[in-house]
Structure formats: C-alpha cells, structure tokens
DOVO-329461 format. One record per residue: x, y, z of N, C-alpha, C in turn; residue number from 1. Coordinates in pm, whole numbers, plus 50000, padded with zeros to 5 digits. Example, Ala and Ser with C-alpha at 12.3 -4.5 7.8 and 13.67 -1.06 7.14 Angstrom:
(zanu (51319,49431,50780),(51230,49550,50780),(51320,49670,50780),1)
(zanu (51285,49775,50708),(51367,49894,50714),(51290,50003,50787),2)
# end
This chain:
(zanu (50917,49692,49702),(50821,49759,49619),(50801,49900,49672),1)
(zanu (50793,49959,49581),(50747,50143,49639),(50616,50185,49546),2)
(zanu (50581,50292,49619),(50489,50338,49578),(50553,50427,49439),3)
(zanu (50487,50508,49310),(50552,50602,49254),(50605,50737,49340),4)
(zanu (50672,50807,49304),(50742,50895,49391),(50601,51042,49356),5)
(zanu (50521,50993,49243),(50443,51176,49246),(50330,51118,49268),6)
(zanu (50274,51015,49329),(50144,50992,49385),(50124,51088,49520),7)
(zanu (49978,51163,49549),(49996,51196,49606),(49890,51150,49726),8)
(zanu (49881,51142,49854),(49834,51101,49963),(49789,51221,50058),9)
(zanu (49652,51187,50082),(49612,51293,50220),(49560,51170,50305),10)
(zanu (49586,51280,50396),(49546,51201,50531),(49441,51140,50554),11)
(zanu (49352,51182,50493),(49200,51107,50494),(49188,51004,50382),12)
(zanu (49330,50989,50330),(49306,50866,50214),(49276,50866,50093),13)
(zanu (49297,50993,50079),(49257,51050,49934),(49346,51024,49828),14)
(zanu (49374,50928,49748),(49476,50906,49624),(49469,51012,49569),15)
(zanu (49589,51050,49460),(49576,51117,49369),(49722,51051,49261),16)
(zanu (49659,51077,49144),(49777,50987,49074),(49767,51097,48947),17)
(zanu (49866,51217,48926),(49829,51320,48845),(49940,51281,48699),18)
(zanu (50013,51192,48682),(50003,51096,48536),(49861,51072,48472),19)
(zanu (49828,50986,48571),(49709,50978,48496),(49555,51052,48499),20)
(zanu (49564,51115,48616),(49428,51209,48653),(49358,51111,48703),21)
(zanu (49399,50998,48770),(49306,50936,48855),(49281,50938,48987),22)
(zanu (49201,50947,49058),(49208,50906,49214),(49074,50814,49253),23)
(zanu (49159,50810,49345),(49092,50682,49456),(49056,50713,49636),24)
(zanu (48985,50664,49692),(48975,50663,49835),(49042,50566,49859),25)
(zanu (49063,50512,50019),(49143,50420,50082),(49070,50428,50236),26)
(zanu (49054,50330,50259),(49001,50281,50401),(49123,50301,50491),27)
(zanu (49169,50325,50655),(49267,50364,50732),(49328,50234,50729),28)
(zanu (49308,50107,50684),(49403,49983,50628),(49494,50034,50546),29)
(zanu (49378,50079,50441),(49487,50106,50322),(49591,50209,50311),30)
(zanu (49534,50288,50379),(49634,50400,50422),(49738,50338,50475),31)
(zanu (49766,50286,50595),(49839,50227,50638),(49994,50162,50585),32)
(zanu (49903,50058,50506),(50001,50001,50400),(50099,50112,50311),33)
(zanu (50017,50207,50288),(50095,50270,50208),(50174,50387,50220),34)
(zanu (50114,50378,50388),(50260,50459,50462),(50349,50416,50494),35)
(zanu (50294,50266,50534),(50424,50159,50529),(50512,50156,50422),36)
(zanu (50464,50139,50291),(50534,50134,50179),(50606,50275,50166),37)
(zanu (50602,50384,50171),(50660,50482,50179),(50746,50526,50231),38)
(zanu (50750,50442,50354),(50874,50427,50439),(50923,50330,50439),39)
(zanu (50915,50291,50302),(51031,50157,50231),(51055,50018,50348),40)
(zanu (50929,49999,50396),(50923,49881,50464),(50879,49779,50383),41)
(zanu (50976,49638,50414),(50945,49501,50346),(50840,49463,50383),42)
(zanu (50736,49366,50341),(50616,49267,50317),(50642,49238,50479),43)
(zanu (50760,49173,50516),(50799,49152,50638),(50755,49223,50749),44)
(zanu (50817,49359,50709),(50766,49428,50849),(50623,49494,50845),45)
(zanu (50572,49508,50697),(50453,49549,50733),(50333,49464,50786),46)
(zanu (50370,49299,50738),(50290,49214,50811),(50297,49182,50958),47)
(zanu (50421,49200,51036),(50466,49230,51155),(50363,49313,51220),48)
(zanu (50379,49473,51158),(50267,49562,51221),(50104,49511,51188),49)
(zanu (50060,49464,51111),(49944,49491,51148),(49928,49333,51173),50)
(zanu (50008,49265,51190),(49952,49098,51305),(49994,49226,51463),51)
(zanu (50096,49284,51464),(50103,49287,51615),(49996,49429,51594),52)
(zanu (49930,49508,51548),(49822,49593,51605),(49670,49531,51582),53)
(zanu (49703,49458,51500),(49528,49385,51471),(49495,49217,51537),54)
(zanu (49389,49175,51510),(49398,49062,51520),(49352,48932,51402),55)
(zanu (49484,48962,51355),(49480,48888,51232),(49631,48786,51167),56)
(zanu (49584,48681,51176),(49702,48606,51158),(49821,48629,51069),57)
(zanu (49944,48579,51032),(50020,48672,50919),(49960,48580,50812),58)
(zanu (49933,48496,50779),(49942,48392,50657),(49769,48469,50589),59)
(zanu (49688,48532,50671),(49555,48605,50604),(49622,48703,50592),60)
(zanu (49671,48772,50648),(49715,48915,50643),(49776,48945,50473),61)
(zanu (49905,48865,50441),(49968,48832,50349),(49873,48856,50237),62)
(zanu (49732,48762,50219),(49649,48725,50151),(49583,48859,50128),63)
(zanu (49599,48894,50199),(49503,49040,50180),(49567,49146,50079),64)
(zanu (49731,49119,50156),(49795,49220,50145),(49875,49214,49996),65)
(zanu (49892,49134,49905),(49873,49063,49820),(49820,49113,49705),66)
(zanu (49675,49100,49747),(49561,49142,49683),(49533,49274,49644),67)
(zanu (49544,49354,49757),(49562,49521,49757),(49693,49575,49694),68)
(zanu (49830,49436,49674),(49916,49535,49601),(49899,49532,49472),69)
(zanu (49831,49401,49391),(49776,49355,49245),(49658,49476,49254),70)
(zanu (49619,49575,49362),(49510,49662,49292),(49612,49752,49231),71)
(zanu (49717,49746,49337),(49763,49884,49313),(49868,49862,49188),72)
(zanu (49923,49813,49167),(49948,49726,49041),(49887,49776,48914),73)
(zanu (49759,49729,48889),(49701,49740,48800),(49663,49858,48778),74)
(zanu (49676,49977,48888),(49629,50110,48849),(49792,50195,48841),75)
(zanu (49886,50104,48821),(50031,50176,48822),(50076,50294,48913),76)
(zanu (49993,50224,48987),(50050,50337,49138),(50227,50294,49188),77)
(zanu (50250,50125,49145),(50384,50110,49224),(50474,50098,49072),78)
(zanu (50628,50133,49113),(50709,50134,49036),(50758,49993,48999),79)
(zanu (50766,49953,48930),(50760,49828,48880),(50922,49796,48892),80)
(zanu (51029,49882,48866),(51135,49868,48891),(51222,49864,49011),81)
(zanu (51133,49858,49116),(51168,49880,49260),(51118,49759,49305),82)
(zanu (51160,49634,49332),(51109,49511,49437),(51187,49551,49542),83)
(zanu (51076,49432,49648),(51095,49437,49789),(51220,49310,49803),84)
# end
C-alpha cells in the first residue's frame, strides 16, 4: 500500500491532501506510519518497528494499524492500486 504520491507531509504532522483541499493533523504514531509507508515498507516491517521501539505486542499493533489505514482509506489518502 502507498500513500498518494501529491499528499503532502510536514514534520509536525500536518496532512495536506490538495485534490481535495483537505487536511488533517497526525500524532508522532501517525507520522510514523506514514513515513514508513513512504518508504514503501510492508505491514511486516512496519509492525517490526514499532513492536521493537514501543511496547506493544504485534497482534495489537496490527489492530491499530489496520484501523488507521481504513482512516486513511476513507479519506483517499492511499492509492488503491498499489497493495502491500
């Protein structure tokens, strides 16, 4: 899965999605993920990093992670033609 290629990201988490003129904030989780995703890392390795920097099992992690991509999903931030 990827993110769209003209979303745009600041460092403090600031979405910007200029298709549609929407934005969003993001907590340094969410950021995360979606630097992960940007650097075209699988479900795999991004659950890897944050079980080995956090303390959080992979099978919650997943659950979470899941959840946050059905947000991002629904606001057509990811390319639908790109699976992991």
């Amino acid at each position: 899965m990827k993110l769209k290629k003209n979303i745009a990201i600041s460092e403090s988490g600031f979405i910007f999605d200029p298709t549609s003129g929407d934005s969003f904030s993001l907590n340094e989780v969410g950021l995360d993920i979606l630097e992960l995703l940007r650097e075209n890392k699988t479900t795999e390795e991004i659950t890897t990093y944050f079980t080995d920097q956090y303390e959080i099992d992979p099978v919650s992690f997943e659950k979470y992670f899941y959840d946050f991509v059905g947000m991002l999903q629904h606001f057509q931030l990811i390319d639908e033609d790109e699976e992991d």
